[in-house]
mmCIF file of the C-alpha atoms, coordinates in Angstrom:
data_MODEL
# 
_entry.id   MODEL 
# 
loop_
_atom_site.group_PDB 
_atom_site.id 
_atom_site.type_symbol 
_atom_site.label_atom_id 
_atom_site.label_alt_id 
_atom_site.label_comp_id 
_atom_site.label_asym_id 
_atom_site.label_entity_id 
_atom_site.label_seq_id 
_atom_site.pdbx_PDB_ins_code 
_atom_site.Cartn_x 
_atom_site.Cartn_y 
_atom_site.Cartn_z 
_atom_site.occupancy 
_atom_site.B_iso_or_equiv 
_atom_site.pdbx_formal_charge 
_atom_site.auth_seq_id 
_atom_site.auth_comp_id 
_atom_site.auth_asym_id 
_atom_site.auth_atom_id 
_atom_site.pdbx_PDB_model_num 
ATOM 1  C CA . UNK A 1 1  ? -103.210 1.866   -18.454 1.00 0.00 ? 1  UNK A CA 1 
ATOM 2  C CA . UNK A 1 2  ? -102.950 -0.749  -20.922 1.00 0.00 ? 2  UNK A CA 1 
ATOM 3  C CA . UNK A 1 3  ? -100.454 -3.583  -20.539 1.00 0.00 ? 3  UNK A CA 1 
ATOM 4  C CA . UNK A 1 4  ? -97.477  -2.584  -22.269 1.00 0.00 ? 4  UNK A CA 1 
ATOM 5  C CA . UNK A 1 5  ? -96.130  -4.826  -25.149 1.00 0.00 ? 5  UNK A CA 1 
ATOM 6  C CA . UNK A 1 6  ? -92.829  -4.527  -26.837 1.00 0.00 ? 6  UNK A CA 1 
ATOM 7  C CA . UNK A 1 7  ? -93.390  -5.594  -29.748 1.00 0.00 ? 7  UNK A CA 1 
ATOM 8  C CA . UNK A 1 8  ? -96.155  -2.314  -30.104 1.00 0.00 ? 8  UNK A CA 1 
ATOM 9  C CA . UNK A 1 9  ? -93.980  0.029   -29.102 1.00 0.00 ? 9  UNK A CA 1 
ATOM 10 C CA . UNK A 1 10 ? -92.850  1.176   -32.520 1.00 0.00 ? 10 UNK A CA 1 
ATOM 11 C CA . UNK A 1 11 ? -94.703  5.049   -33.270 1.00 0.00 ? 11 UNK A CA 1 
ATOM 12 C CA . UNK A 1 12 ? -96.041  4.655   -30.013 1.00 0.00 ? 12 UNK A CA 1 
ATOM 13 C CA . UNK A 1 13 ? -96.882  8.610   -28.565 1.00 0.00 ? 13 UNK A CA 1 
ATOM 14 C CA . UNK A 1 14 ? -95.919  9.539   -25.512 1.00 0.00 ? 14 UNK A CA 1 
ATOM 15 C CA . UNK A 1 15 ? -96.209  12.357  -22.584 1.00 0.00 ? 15 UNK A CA 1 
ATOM 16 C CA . UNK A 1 16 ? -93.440  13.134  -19.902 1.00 0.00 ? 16 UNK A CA 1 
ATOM 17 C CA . UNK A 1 17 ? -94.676  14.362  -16.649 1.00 0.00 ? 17 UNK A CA 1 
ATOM 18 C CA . UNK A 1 18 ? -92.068  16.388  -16.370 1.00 0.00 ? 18 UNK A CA 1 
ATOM 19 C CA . UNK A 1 19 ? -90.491  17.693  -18.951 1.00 0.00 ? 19 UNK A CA 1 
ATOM 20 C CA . UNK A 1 20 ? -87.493  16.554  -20.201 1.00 0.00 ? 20 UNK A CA 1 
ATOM 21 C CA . UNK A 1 21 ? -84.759  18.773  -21.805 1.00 0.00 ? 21 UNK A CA 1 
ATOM 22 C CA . UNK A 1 22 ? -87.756  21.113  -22.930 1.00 0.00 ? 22 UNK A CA 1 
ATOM 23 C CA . UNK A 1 23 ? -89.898  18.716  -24.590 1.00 0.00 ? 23 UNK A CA 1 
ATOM 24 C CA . UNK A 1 24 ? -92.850  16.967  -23.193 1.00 0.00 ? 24 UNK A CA 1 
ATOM 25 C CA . UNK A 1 25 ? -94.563  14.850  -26.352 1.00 0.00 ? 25 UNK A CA 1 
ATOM 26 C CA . UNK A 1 26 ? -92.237  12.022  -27.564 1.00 0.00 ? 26 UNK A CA 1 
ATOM 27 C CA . UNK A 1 27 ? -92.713  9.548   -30.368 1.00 0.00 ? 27 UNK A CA 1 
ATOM 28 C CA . UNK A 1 28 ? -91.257  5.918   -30.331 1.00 0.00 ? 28 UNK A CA 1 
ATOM 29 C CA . UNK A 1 29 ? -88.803  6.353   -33.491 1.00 0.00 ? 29 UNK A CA 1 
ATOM 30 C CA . UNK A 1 30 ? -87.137  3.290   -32.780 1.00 0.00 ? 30 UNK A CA 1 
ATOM 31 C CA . UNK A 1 31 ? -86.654  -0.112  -30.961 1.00 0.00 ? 31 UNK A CA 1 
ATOM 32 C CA . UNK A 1 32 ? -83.898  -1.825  -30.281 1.00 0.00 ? 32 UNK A CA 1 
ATOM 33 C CA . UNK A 1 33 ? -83.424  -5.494  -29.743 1.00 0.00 ? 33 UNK A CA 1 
ATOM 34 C CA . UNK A 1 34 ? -81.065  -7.146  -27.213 1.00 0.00 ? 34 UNK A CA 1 
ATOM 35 C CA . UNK A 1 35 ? -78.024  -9.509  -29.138 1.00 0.00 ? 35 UNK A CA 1 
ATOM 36 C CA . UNK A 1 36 ? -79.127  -12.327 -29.795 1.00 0.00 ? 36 UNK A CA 1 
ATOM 37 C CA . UNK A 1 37 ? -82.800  -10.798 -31.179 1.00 0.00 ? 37 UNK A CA 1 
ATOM 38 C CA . UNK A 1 38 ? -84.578  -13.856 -29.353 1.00 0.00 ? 38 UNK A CA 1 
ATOM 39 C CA . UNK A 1 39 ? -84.021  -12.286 -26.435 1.00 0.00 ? 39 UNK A CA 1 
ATOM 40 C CA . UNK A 1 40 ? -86.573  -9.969  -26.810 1.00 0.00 ? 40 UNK A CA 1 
ATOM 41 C CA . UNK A 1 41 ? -86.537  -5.580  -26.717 1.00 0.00 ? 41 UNK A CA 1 
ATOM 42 C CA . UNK A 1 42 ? -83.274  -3.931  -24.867 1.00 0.00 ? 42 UNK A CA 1 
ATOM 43 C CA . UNK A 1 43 ? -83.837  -0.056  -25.237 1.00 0.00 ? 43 UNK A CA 1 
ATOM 44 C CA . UNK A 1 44 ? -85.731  2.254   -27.127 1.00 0.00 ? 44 UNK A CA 1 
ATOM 45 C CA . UNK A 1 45 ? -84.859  5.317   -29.319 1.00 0.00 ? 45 UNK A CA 1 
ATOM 46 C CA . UNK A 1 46 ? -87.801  8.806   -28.314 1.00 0.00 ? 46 UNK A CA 1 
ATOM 47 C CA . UNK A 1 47 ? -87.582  11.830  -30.346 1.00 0.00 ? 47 UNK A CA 1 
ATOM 48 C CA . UNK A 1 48 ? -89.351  14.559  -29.399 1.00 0.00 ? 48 UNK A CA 1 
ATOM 49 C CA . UNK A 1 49 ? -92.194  15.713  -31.683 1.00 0.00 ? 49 UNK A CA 1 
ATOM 50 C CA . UNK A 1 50 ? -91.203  19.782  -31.591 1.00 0.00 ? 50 UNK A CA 1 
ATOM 51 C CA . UNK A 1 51 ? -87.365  19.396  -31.485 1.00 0.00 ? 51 UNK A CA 1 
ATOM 52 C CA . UNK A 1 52 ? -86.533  16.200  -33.052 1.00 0.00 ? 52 UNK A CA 1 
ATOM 53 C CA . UNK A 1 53 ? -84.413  15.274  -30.043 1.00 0.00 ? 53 UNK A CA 1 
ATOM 54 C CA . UNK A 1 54 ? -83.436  11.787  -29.577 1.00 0.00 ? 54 UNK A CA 1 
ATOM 55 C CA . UNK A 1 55 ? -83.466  9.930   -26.141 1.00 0.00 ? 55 UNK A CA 1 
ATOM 56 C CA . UNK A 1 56 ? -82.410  6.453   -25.964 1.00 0.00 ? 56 UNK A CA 1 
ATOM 57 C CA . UNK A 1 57 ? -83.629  4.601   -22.380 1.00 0.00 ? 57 UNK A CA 1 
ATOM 58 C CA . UNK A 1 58 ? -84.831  1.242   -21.506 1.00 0.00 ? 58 UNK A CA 1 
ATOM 59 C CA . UNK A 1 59 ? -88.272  0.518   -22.705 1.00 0.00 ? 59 UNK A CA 1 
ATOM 60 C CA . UNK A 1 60 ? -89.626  -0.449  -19.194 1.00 0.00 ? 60 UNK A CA 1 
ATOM 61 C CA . UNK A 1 61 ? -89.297  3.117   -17.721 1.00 0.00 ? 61 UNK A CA 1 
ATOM 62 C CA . UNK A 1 62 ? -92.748  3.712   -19.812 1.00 0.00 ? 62 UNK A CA 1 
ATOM 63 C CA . UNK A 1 63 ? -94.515  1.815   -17.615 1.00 0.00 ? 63 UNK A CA 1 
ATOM 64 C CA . UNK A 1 64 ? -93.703  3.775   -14.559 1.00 0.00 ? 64 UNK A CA 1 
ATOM 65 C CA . UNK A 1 65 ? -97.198  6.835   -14.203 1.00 0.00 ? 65 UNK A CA 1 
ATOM 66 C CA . UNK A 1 66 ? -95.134  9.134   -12.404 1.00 0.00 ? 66 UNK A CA 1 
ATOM 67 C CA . UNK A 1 67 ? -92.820  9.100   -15.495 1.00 0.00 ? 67 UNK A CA 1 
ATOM 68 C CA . UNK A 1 68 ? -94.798  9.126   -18.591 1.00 0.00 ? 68 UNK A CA 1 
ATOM 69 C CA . UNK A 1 69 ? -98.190  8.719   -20.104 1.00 0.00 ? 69 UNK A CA 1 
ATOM 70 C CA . UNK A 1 70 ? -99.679  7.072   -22.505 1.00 0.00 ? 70 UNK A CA 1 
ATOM 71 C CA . UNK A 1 71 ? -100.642 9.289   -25.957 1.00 0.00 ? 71 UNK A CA 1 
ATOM 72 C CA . UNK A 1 72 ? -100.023 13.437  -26.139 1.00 0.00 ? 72 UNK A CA 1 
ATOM 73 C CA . UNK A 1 73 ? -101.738 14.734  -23.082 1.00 0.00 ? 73 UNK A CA 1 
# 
């Protein structure tokens, strides 16, 4: 897997494992930067490609394999 960057993140696809409240292909609709924004990302916003469910989480959880994947599998 690629390193992950969080200043990329934004439209980023993405694949749960498992799925998660039905859906399994999520989108990166939105990041959200700590207070004060020099501090770098806090949390980001997916919503799910079929439902348009949003799921806000900390940005590092994407890195873990047995969570997500990179892209729509």
């Amino acid at each position: 897997m690629n390193p992950l960057q969080p200043k990329k993140l934004l439209l980023s696809k993405w694949t749960a494992v498992a799925p998660v409240a039905k859906n399994k292909h999520f989108l990166v609709s939105k990041v959200i930067a700590c207070e004060p924004p020099l501090q770098g990302v806090e949390a980001i916003e997916l919503e799910a490609v079929f439902s348009k469910a949003v799921i806000r989480m900390d940005w590092r959880l994407l890195r873990d394999p047995a969570l997500w994947r990179q892209g729509w599998i």
